[in-house]
C-alpha positions as CSV (number, residue, x, y, z in Angstrom):
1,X,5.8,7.9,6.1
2,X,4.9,4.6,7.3
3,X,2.1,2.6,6.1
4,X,-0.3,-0.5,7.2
5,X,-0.6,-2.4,3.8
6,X,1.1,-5.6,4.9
7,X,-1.0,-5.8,7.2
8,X,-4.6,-5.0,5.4
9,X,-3.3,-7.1,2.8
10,X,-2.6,-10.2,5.2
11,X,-5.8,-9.5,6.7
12,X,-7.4,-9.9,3.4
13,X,-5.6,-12.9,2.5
14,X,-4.6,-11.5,-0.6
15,X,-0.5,-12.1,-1.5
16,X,1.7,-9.5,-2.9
17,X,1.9,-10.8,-6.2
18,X,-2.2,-11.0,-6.5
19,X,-2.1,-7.7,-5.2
20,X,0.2,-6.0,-7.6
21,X,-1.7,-7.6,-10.5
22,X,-4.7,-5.6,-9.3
23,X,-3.1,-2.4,-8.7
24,X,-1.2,-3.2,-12.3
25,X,2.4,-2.6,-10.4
26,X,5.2,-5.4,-9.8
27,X,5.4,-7.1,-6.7
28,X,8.7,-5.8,-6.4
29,X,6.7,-2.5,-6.0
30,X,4.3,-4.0,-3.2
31,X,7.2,-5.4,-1.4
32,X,9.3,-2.0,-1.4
33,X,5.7,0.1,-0.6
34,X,5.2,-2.2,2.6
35,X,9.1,-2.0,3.4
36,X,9.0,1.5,3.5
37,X,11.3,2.0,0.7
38,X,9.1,3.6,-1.5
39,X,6.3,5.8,-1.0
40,X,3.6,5.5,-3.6
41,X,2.6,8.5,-6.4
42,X,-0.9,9.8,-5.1
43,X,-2.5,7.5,-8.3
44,X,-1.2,4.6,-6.2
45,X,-2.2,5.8,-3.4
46,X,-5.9,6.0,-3.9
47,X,-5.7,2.7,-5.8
48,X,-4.6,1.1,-3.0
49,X,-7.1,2.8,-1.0
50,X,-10.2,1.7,-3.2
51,X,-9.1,-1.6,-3.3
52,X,-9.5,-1.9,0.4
53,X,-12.5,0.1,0.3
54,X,-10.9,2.7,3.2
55,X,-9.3,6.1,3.0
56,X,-5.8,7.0,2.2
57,X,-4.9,7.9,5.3
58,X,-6.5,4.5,6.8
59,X,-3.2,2.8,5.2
60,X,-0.7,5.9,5.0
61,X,0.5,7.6,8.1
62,X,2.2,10.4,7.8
63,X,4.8,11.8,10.7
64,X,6.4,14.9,10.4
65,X,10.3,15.0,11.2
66,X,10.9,17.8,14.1
């Protein structure tokens, strides 16, 4: 699954670590979340969502494997 939070969040001018404090996660979790490393529980995901006032799939893109 690949996502576009780095990007909304740069384009908010927010930082991780502001971010995470919001969302009440580590920044390690914001960091591995926009890496790709980890996908987020669906909580997270509309969290994340509500913060940036747009649908989850707006920031999470799912693509099935053939």
């Amino acid at each position: 699954m690949r996502n576009r939070l780095e990007e909304l969040r740069k384009k908010t001018g927010i930082t991780q670590e502001a971010l995470a404090d919001r969302l009440e996660v580590s920044r390690q979790t914001i960091g591995s979340l926009e890496s790709g490393r980890y996908n987020p529980s669906i909580v997270l995901a509309f969290k994340i969502a509500r913060f940036f006032g747009v649908n989850i799939e707006d920031i999470f893109i799912y693509e099935e494997e053939n």
